[in-house]
C-alpha positions in Angstrom: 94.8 266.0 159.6 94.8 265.4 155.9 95.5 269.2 155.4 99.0 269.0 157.6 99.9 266.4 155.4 99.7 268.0 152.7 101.3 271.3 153.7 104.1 269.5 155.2 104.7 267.1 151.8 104.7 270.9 150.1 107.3 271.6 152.8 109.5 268.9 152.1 109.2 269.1 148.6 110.2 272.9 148.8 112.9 272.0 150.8 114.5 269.2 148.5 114.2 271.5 146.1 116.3 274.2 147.2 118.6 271.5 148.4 118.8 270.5 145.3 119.6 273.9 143.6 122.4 274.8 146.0 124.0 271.2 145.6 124.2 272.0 141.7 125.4 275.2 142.4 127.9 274.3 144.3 128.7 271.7 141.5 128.9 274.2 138.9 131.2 276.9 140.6 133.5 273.3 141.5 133.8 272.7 138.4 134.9 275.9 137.2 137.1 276.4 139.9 138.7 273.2 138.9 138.4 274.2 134.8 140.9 277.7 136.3 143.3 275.8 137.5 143.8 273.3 134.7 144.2 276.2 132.5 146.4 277.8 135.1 148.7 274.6 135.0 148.6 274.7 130.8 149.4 277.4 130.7 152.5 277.6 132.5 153.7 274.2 131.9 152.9 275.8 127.8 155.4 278.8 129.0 157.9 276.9 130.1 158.1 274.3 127.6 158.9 277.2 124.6 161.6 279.2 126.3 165.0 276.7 126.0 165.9 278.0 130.1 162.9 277.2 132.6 164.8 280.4 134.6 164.0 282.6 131.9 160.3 281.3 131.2 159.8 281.8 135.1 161.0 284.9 134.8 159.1 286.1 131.5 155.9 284.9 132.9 156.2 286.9 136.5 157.2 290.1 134.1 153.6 289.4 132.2 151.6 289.5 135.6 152.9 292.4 136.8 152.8 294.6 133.4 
């Protein structure tokens, strides 16, 4: 009896424990998911503030992802 305890506490605790691992996994590729797209949104908010015509900066940054 005492020995099923025991295995199943080891069980649980196993089983928090990769819980716990995937959750902070999870956390971390969120958070650099989230890190992309700010510097996504910098960026090109950074591109079009410098050109004088937002048409042009558009324009000028399209031409970059293609080259």
């Amino acid at each position: 009896m005492s020995s099923d305890i025991q295995r199943f506490r080891s069980f649980i605790s196993a089983l928090s424990t990769l819980v716990n691992l995937a959750a902070n996994r999870c956390y971390k590729i969120r958070m650099r998911f989230y890190y992309v797209i700010i510097q996504f949104l910098f960026t090109f908010k950074c591109l079009i503030t410098v050109d004088t015509s937002t048409k042009n900066a558009i324009t000028s940054y399209f031409g970059m992802i293609r080259n």
